[in-house]
Backbone bond lengths (Angstrom), bond angles and torsions (degrees), N, CA, C in turn:
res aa  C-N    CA-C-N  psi(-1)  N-CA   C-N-CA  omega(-1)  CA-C   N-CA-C  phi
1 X - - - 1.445 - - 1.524 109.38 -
2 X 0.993 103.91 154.07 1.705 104.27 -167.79 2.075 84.48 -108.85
3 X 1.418 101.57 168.60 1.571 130.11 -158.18 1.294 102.00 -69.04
4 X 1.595 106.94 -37.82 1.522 110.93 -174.80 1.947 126.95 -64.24
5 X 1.788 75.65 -33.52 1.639 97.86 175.51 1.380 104.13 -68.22
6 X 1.324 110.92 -66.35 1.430 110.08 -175.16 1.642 128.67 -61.03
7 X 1.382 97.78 -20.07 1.628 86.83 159.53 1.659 129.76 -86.62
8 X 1.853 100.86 -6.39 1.953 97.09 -179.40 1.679 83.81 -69.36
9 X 1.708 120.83 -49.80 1.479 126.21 -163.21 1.588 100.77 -42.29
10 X 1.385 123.65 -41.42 1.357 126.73 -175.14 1.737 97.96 -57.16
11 X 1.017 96.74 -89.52 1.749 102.89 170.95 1.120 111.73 -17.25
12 X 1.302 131.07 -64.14 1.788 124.00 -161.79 1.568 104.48 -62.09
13 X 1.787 113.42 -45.99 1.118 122.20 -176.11 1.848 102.20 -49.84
14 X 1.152 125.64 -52.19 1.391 116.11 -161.41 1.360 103.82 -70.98
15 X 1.001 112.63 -15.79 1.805 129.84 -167.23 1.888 89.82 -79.79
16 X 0.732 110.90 -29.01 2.066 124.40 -171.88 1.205 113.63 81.73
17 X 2.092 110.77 47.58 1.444 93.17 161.98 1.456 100.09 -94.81
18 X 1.459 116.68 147.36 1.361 142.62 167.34 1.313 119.34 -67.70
19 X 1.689 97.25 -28.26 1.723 84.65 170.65 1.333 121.58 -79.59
20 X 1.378 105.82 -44.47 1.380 118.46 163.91 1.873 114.93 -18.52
21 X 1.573 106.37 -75.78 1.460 108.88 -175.78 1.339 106.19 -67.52
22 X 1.475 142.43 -23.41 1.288 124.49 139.29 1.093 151.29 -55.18
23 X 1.211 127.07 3.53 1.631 154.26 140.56 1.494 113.44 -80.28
24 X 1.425 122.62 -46.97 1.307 118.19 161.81 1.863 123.73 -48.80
25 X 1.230 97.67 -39.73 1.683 108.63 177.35 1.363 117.56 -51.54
26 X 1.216 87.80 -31.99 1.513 99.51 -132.46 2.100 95.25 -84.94
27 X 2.133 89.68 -34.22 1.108 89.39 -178.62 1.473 132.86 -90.62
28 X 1.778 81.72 -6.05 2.172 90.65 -178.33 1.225 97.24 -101.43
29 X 1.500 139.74 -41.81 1.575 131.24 -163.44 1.459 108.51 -43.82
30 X 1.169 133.61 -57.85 1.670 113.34 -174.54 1.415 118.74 -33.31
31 X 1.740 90.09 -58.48 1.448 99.36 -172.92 1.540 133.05 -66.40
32 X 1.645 98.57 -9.53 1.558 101.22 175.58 1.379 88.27 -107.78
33 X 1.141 167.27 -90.49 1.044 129.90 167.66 1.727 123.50 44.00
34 X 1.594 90.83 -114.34 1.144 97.58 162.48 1.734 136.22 -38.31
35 X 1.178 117.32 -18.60 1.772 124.70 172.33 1.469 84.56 -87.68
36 X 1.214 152.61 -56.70 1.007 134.48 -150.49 1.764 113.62 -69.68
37 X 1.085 101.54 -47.79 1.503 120.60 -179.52 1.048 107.20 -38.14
38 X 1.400 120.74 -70.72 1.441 143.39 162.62 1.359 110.88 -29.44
39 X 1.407 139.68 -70.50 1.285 152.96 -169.69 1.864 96.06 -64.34
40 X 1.551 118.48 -28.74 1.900 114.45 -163.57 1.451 85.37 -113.03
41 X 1.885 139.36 -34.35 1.548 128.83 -147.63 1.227 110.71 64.94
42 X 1.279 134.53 1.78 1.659 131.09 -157.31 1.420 102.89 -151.63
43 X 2.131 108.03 97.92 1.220 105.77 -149.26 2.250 98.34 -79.41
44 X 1.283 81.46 -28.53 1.713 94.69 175.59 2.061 93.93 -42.51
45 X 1.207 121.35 -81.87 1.083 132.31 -163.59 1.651 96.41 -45.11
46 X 1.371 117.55 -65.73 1.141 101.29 178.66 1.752 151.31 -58.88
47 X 1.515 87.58 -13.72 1.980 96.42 160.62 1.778 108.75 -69.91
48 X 1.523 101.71 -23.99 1.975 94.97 -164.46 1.656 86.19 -67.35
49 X 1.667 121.75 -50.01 1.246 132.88 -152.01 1.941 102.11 -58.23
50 X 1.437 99.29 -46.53 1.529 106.19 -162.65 1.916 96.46 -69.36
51 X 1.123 100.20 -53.23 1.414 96.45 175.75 1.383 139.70 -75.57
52 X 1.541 113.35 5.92 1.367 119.57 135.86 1.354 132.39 -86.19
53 X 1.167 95.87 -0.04 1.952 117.49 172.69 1.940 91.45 -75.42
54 X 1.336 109.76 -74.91 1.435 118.77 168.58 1.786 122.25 -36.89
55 X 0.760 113.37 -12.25 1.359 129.88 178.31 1.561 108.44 -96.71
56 X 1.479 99.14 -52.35 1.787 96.56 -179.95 1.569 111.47 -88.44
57 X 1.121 102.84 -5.40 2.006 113.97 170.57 1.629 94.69 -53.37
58 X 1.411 90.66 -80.80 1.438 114.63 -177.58 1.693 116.55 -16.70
59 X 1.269 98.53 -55.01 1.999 108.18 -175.40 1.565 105.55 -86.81
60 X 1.446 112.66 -15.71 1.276 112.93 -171.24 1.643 134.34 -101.89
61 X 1.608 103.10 -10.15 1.208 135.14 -141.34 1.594 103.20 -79.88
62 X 1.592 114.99 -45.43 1.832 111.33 138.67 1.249 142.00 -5.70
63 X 1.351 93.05 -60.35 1.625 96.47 171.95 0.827 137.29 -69.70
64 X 1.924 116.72 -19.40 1.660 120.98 -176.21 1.716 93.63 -78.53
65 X 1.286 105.66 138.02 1.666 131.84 -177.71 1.743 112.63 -78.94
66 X 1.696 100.92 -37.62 1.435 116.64 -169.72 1.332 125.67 -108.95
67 X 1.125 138.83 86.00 1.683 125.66 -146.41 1.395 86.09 -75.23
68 X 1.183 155.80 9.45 1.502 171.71 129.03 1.093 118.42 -9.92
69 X 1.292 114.63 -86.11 1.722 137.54 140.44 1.578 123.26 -30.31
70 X 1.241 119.28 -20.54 1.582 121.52 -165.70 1.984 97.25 -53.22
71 X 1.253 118.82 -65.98 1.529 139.15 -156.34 2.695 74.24 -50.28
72 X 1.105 112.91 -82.82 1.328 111.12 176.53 1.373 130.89 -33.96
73 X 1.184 101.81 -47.29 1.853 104.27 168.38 1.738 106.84 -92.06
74 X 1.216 132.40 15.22 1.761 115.16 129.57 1.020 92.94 -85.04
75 X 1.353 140.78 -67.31 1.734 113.69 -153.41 1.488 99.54 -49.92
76 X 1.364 129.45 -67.27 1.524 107.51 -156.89 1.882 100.54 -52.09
77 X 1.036 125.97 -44.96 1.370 115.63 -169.57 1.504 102.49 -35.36
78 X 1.106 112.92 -63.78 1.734 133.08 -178.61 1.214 93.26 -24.57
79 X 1.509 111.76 -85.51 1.492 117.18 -158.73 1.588 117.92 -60.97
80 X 1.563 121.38 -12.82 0.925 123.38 177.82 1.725 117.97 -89.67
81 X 1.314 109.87 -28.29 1.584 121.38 150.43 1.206 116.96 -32.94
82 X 1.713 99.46 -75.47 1.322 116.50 160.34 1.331 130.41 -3.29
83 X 1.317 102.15 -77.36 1.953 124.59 162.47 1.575 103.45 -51.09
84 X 1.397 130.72 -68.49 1.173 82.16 -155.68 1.463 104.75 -91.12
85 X 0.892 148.36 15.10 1.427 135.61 126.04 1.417 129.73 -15.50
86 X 1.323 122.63 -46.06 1.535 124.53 -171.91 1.299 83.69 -93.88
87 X 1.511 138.74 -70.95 1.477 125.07 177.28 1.042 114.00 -11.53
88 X 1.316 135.25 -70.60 1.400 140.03 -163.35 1.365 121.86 -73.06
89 X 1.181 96.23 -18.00 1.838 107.31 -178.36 1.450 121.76 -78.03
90 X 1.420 130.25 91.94 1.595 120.80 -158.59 1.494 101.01 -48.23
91 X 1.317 118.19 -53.90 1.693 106.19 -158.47 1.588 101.59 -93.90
92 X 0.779 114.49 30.37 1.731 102.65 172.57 1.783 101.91 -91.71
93 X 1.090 103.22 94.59 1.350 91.77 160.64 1.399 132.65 -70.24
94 X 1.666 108.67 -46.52 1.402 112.56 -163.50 2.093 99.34 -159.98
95 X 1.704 105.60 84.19 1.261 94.47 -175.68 1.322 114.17 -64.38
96 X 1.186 117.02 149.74 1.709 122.46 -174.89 1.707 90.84 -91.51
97 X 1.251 93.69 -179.64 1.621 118.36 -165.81 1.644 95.99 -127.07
98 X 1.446 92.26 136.54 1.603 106.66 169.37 1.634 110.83 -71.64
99 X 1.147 112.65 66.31 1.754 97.86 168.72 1.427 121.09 -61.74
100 X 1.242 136.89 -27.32 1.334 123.97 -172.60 1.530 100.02 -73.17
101 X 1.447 122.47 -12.59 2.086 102.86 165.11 1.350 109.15 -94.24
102 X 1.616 120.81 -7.22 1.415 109.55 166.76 1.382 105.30 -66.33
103 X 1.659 104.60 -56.26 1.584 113.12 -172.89 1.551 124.06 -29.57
104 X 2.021 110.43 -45.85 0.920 114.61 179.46 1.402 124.46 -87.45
105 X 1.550 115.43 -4.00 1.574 99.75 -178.68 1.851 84.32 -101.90
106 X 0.978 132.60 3.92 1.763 119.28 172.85 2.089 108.88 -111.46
107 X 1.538 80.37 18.81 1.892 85.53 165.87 1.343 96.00 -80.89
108 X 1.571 98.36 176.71 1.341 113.29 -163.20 1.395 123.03 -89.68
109 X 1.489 114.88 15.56 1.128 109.10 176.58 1.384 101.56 -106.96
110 X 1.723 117.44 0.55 1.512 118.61 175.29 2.109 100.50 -105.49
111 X 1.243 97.42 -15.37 1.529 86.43 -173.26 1.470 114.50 -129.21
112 X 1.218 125.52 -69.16 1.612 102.18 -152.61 1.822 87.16 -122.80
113 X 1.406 128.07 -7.48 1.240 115.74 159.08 1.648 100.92 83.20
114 X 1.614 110.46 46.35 1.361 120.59 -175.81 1.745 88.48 -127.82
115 X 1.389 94.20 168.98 1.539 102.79 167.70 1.761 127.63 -122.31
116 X 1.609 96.68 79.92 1.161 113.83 -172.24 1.521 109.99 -86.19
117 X 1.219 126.72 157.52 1.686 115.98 -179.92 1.617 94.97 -109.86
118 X 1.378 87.09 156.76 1.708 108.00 -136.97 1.860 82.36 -77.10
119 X 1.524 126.00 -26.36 1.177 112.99 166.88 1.310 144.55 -70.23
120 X 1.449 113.95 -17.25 1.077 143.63 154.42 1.269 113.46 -57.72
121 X 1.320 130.84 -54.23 1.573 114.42 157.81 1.394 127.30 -79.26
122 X 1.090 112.16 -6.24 1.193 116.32 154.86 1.613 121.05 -51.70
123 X 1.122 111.85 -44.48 1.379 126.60 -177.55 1.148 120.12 -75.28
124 X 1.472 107.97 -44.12 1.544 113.93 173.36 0.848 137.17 -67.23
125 X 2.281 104.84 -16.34 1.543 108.03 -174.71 1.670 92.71 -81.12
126 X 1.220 123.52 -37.90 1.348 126.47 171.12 1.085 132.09 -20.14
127 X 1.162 118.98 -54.58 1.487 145.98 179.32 1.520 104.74 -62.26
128 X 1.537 115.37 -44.89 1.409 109.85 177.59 1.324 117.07 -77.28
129 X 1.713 97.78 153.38 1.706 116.49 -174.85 1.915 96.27 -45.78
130 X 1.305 118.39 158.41 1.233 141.84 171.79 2.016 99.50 -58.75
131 X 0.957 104.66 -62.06 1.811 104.54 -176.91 1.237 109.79 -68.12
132 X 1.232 124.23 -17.39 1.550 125.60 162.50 1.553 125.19 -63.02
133 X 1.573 106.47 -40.18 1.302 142.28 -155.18 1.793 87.20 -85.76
134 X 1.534 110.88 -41.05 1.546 120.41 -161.26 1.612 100.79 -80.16
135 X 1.260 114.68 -37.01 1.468 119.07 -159.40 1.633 101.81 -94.45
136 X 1.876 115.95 -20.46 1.620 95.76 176.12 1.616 90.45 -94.84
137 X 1.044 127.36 -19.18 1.726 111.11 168.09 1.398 116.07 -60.45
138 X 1.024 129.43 -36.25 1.941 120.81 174.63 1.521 104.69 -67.93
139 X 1.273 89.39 -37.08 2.160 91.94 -177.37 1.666 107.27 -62.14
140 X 0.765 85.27 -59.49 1.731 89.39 -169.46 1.294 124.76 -85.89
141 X 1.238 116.09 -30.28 1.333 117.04 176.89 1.103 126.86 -122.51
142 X 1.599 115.79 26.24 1.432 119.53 159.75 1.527 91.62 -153.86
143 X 1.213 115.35 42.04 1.879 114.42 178.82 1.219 118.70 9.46
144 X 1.508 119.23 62.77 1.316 102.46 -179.85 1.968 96.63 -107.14
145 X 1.420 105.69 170.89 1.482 98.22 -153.12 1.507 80.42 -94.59
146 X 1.589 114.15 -175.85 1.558 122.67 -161.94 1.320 105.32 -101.10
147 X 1.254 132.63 22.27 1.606 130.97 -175.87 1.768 93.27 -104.08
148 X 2.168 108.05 -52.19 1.195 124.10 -178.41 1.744 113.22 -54.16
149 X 1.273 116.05 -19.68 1.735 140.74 -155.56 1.560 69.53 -86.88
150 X 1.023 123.04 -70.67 1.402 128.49 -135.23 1.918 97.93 -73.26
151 X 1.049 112.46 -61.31 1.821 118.25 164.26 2.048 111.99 -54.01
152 X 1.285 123.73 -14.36 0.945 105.89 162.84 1.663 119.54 -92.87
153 X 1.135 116.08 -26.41 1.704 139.78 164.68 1.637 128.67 -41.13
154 X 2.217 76.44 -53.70 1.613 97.98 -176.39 1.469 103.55 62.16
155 X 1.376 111.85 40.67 1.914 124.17 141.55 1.243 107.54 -119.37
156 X 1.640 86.32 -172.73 1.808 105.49 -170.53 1.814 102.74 -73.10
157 X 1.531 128.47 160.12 0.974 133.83 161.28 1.673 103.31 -56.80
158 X 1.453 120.85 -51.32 1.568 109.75 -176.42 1.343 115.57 -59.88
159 X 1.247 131.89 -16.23 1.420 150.48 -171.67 1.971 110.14 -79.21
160 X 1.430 94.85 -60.29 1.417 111.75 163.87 1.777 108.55 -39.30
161 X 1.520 110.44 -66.34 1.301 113.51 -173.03 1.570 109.98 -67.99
162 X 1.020 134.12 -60.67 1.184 134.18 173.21 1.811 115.36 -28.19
163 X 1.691 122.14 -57.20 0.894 139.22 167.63 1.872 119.49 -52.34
164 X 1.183 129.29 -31.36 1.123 149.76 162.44 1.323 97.05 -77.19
165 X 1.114 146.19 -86.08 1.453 131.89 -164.18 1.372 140.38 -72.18
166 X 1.682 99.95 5.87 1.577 137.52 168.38 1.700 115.70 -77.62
167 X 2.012 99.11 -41.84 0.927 106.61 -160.33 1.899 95.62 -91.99
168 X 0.768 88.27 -20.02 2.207 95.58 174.94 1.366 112.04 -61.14
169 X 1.521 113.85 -47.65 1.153 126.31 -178.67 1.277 119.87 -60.95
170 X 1.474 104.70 -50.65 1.615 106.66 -179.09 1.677 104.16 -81.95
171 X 1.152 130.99 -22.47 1.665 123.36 164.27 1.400 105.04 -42.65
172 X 1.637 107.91 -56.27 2.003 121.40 -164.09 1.086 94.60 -44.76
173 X 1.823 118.06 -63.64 1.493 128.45 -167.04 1.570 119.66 -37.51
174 X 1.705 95.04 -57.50 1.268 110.71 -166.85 1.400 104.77 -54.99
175 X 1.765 116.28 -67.36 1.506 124.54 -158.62 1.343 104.02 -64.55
176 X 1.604 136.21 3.28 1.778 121.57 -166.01 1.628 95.22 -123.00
């Protein structure tokens, strides 16, 4: 769907058409989904998480000003679920991250068309800081552009870029 569509869909939705947010579902749930998974490792956990995101869309969806922003404010919803999820969780100390689905959507038949072994980046995404790890996962594997990175983050756009081109560098380093 192109931006234009999805923002009348924004509109109708606040308006309370139902079909509307059923076309919206239909077209972000994989993909938050998938951010969630990633952000918990635990895809079970992460459908309850995304779809109480969808739940608080629903009551909340008024308030967004910009049907612009909509595709950015679910992700931050997501990631903010996210949070308090581990908050609340006594023993969660420190959820790990699925790198082997980063690994595989930044293999080389999704990125630079080298022949790196998929453990080897595996390792390398490892090595990088967690917000590094967060900011080339929105880039790459849910294409979201670096202004939207930056409103789901809640940093600066120069921050976003800086962090993305920190984290390239030390991949290059690592994998050669």
């Amino acid at each position: 769907m192109q931006q234009a569509q999805l923002d009348l869909l924004v509109l109708a939705m606040q308006d309370g058409d139902k079909r509307a947010f059923g076309l919206l579902y239909r077209h972000y749930h994989r993909d938050l989904r998938r951010f969630a998974a990633y952000l918990l490792t635990d895809p079970a956990l992460a459908e309850d998480v995304v779809q109480n995101v969808w739940l608080k869309v629903g009551k909340r969806i008024a308030r967004l000003n910009d049907p612009a922003v909509f595709t950015s404010w679910l992700y931050r919803a997501v990631r903010w679920e996210v949070l308090d999820y581990q908050k609340q969780a006594e023993n969660c100390k420190q959820q790990t991250i699925d790198i082997e689905a980063l690994a595989a959507q930044l293999s080389p038949a999704n990125s630079q068309q080298q022949a790196y072994d998929s453990g080897d980046l595996s390792k390398a995404l490892a090595l990088l800081a967690a917000e590094e790890r967060l900011v080339l996962q929105l880039h790459y594997l849910h294409e979201l552009e670096l202004s939207q990175i930056a409103l789901i983050v809640d940093i600066p756009l120069g921050t976003v870029k800086s962090r993305l081109h920190r984290a390239r560098q030390q991949l290059q380093q690592k994998l050669q």
